[in-house]
C-alpha positions in Angstrom: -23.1 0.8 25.1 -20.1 -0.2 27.1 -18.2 -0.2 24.2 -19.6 -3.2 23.0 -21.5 -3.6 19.4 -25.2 -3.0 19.0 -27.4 -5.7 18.0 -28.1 -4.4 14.8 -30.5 -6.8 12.8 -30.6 -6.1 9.3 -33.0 -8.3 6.6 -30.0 -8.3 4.2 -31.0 -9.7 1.1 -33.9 -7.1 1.2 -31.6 -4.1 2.0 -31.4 -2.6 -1.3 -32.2 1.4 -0.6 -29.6 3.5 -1.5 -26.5 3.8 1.1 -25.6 6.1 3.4 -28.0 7.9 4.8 -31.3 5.7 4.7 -31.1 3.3 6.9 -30.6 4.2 10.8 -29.1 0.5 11.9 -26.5 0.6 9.0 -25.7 4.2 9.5 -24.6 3.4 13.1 -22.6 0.5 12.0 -20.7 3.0 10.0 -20.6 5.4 12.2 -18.3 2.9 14.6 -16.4 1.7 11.9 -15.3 5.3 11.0 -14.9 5.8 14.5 -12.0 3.2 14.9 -10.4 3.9 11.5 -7.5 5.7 13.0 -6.1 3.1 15.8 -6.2 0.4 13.0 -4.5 3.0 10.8 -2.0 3.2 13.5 -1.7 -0.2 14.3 -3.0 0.1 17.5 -5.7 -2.8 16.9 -6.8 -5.4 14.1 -10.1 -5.3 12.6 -10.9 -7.8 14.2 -13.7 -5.9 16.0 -15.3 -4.9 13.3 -15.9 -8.0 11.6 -17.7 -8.9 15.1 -19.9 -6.2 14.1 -20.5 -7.5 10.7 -21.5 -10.7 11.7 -24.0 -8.9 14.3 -25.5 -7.1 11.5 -25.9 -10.2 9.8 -23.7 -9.1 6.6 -21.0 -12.6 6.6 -23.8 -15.3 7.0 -25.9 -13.4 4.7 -24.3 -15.0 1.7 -24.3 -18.3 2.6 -28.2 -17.9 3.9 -29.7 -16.7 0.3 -30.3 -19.5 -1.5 -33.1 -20.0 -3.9 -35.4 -22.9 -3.5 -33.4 -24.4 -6.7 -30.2 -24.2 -4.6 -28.2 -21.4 -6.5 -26.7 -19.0 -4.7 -28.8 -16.0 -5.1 -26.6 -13.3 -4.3 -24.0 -14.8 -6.6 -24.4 -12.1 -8.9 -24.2 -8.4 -7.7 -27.9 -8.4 -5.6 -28.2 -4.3 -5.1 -28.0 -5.2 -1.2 -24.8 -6.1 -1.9 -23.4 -3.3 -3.9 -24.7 -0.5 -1.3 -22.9 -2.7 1.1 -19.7 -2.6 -0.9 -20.1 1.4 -1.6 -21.0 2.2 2.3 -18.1 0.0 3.9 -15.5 2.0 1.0 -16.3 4.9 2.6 -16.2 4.1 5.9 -13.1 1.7 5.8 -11.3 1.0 2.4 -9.6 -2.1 4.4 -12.5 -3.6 6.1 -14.2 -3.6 2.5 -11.6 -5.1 1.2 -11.4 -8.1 3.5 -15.6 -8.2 3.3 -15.0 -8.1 -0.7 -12.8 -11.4 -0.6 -15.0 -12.7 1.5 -18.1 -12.2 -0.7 -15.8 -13.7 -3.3 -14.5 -16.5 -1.0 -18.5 -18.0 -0.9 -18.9 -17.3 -4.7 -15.9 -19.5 -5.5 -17.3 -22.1 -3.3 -21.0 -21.9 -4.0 -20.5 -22.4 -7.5 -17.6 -24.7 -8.0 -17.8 -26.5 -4.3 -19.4 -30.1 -3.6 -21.5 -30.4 -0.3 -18.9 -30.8 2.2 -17.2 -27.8 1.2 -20.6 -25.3 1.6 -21.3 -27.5 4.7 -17.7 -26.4 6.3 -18.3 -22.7 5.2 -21.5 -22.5 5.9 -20.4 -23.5 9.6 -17.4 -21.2 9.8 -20.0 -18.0 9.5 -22.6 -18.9 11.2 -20.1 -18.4 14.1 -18.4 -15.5 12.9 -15.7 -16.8 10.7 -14.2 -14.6 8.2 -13.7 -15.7 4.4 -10.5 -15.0 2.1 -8.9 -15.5 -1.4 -5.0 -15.5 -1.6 -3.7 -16.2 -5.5 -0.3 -14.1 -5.1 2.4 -16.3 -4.7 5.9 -15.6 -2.9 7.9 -14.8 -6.1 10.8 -17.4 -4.5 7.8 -20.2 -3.1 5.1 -20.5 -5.6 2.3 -22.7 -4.3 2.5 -26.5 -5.6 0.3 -29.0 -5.0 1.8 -32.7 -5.3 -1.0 -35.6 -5.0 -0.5 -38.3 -2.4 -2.0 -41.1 -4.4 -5.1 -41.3 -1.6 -7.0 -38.1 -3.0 -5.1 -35.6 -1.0 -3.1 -32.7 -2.2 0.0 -32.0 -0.1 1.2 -28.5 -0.6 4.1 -26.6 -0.6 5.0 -22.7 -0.7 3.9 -19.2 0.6 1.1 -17.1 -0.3 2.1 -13.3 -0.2 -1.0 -10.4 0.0 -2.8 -12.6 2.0 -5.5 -10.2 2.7 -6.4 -10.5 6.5 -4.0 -13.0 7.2 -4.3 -13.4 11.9 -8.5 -12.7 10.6 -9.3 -14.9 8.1 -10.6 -18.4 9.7 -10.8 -20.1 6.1 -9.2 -19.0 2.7 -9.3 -20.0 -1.0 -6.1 -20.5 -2.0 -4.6 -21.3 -5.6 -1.6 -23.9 -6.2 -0.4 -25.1 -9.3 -0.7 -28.8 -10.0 2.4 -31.0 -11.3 0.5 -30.8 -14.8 0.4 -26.8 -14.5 -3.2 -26.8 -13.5 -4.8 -24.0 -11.3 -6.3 -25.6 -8.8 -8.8 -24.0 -6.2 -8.3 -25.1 -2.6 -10.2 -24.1 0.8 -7.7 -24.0 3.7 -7.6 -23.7 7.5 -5.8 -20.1 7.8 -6.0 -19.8 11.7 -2.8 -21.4 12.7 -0.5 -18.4 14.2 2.7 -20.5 13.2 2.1 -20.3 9.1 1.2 -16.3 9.1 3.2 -13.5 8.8 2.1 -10.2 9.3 5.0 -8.3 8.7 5.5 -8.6 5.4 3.1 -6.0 5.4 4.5 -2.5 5.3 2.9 0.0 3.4 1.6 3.2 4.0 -2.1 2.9 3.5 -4.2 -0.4 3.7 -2.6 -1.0 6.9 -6.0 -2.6 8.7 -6.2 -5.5 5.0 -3.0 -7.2 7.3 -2.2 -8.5 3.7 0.6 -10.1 5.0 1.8 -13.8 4.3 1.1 -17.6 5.0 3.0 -20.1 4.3 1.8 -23.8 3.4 4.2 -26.3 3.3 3.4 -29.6 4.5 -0.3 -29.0 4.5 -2.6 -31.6 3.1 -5.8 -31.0 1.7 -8.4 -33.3 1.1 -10.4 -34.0 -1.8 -13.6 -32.6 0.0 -11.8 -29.3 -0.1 -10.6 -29.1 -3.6 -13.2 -26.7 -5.4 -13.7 -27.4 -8.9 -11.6 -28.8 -12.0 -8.3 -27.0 -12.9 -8.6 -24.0 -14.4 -12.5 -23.1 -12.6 -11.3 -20.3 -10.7 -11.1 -18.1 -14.6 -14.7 -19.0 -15.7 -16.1 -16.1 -16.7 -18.2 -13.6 -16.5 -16.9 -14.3 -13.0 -13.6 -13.6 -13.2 -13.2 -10.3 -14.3 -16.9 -9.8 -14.0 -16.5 -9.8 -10.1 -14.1 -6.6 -10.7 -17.5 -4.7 -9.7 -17.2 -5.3 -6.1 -13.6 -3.6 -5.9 -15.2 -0.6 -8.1 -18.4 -0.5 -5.6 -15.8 -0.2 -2.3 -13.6 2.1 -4.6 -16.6 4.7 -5.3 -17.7 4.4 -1.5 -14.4 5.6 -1.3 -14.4 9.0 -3.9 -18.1 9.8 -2.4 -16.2 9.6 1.4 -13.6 11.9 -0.4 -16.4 14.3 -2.0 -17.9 14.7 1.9 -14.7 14.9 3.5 -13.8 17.9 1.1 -17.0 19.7 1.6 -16.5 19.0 5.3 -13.1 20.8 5.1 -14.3 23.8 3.0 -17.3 24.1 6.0 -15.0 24.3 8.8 -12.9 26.5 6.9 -15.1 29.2 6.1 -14.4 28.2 2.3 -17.6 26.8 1.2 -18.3 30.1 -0.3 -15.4 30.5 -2.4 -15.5 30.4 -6.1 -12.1 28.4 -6.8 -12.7 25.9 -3.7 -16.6 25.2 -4.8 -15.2 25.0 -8.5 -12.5 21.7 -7.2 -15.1 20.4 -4.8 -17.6 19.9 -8.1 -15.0 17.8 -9.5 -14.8 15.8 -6.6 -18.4 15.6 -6.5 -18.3 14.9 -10.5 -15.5 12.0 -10.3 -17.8 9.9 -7.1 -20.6 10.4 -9.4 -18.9 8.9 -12.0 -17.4 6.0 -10.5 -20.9 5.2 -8.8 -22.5 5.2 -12.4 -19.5 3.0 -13.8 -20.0 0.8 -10.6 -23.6 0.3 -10.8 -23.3 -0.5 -14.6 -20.8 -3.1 -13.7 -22.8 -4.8 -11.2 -26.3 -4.5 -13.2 -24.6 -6.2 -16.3 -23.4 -8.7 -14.2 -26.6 -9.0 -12.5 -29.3 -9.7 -15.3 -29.8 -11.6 -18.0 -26.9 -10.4 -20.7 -24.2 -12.1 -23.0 -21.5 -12.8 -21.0 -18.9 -10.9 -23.1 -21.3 -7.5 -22.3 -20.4 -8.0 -18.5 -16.9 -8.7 -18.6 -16.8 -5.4 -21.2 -18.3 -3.4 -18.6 -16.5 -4.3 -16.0 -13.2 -4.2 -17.2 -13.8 -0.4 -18.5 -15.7 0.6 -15.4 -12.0 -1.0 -13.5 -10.4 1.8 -15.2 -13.2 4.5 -15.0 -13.0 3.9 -11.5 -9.2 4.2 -11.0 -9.1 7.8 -13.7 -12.2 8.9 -11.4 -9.8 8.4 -8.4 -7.1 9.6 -9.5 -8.6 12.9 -10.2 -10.5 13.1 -6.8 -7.2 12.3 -5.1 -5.2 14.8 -7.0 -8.0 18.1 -6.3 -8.5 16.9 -2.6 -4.7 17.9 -2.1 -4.6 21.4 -3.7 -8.0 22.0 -1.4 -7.3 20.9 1.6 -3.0 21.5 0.9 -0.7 20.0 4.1 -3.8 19.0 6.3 -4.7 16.2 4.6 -1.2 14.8 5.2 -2.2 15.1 9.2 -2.0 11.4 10.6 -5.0 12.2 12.0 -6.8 13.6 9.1 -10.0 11.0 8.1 -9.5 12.3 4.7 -6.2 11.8 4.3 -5.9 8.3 5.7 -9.1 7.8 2.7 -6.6 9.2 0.3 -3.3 6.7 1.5 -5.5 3.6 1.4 -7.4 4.7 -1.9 -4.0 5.6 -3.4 -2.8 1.6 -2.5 -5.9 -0.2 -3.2 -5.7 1.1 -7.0 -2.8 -0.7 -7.5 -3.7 -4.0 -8.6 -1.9 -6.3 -10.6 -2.4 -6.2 -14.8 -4.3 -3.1 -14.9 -3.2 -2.2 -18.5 -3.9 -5.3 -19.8 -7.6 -5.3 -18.5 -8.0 -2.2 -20.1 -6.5 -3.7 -23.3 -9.4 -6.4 -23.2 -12.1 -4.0 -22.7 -11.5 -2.4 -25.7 -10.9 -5.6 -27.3 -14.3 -6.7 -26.6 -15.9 -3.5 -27.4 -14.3 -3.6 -30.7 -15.8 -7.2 -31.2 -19.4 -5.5 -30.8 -21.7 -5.5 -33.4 -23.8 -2.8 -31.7 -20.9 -0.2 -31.2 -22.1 3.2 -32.6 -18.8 4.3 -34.3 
């Protein structure tokens, strides 16, 4: 192949069998992904060739290419295409699912709160490859303000910090508060080298997100690219609702874990061993549950249900998922002992990027609204 991509063709929206394992052009997509894992562990490289391969398969223009003849966005829910997507790029590359994540998001915000010119300008940046982003956390000293010029435009000032794929992302959603303390949604030009900041990320696992910063003062943003009222980027079930794609790349994750374990016990000549088979099950059992709180969260989300029944779902299956990966982290250390802490170790570098991509902001208080809303119920058997 010269060590350039395939041309894998996939129909997308119709790709809904059950991933890995069933379909040979996605299985060789993963198969390079996993393959370059380590250099952009290393820092070697961006992912910058991999997203090439995405748009070859088909997977960023896919969004923005499945409307219905009404002009919804069809996959604006959680289409089962998408979730295998989501659960076979966690296991092959908890970063590159996480920049493919916002960018599923990215559309969503647009497709449903967007005018014309908006969808027209995104539509445009995918077709030729671009890649999609949402950046809400501000720099704790330079929150994001927006100041209007009196012609329609915002001008901004401030820094965005955990700017997922910041040197990657061609066009991002970004959130600035408004001088009456409004959230307002904002799609902005991210290429230009001089506002990005890589460095600001340092940590020891995510390394390929390049969640770095961006800074925006001075920029102006027109009215075409200001994406719904103040406040639109919290309607729900969206907001917490779309907590399913981060559980789907999550248990792509655990299930990567479960394989890599039983991988290691193989080449060990421990497969057969009573205490080893006993900690793999429990790998096995915590992927298995994640999947089955993943898949609940997308299906509620996905069909015709109250809208307090998804956000329930998904904010307990948010914290089913992180217990579930907790415990899968925690047994794939006492099997596999110092070796997983090998830089070269696939397992391992799993286990450093689950371990930081759990850590997301408010967790506590999402669980504290789960059980608020499942205390609301009716229905609720005790």
């Amino acid at each position: 192949m010269n060590g350039q991509a395939p041309q894998v063709r996939l129909l997308v929206p119709e790709f809904a069998q059950p991933l890995p394992g069933t379909d040979p052009a996605m299985e060789a997509l993963l198969a390079q992904i996993r393959g370059g894992a380590e250099d952009v562990d290393r820092g070697r490289r961006s992912l910058a060739e991999e997203i090439g391969r995405l748009k070859t398969a088909g997977l960023l223009a896919a969004l923005v290419n499945a409307e219905g003849v009404d002009g919804r966005w069809a996959a604006a829910g959680a289409a089962p295409w998408l979730f295998d997507t989501l659960v076979a790029l966690g296991g092959a590359s908890l970063p590159l699912a996480r920049l493919y994540e916002g960018h599923v998001d990215a559309i969503g915000l647009v497709w449903r709160h967007g005018g014309a010119a908006t969808r027209r300008l995104v539509r445009d940046a995918v077709a030729g490859g671009g890649l999609l982003g949402v950046w809400g956390a501000d720099a704790p000293t330079a929150p994001v303000r927006a100041t209007d010029d009196l012609s329609g435009c915002l001008t901004l000032s401030g820094a965005k910090l955990f700017a997922s794929g910041v040197g990657l992302v061609s066009l991002a959603v970004i959130t600035a508060t408004d001088a009456d303390g409004g959230c307002r949604m904002l799609l902005v030009d991210a290429s230009e080298a001089s506002r990005q900041d890589a460095a600001l990320w340092d940590m020891d696992g995510m390394v390929g997100s390049a969640s770095g910063g961006f800074t925006l003062d001075a920029m102006r943003v027109s009215a075409d690219y200001q994406i719904g009222k103040p406040g639109a980027l919290f309607a729900e079930p969206w907001f917490h609702g779309g907590l399913w794609r981060i559980c789907a790349a999550q248990a792509g994750a655990i299930l990567a874990l479960a394989a890599g374990l039983h991988q290691h016990l193989q080449s060990r000549g421990q497969i057969d061993d009573p205490l080893q088979r006993q900690r793999l099950a429990h790998v096995v059992l915590a992927a298995e549950t994640a999947m089955l709180w993943s898949r609940a969260a997308a299906a509620a989300l996905r069909v015709a249900a109250p809208r307090h029944n998804a956000i329930e779902v998904t904010l307990l299956a948010r914290e089913a998922v992180e217990q579930a990966a907790v415990r899968a982290i925690e047994v794939c250390e006492r099997a596999a002992g110092t070796s997983l802490h090998s830089r070269r170790s696939p397992m391992g570098r799993m286990v450093r990027d689950l371990r930081l991509y759990l850590r997301q902001a408010s967790l506590d208080a999402k669980l504290e609204s789960g059980l608020g809303l499942w205390l609301a119920r009716n229905d609720r058997p005790i």
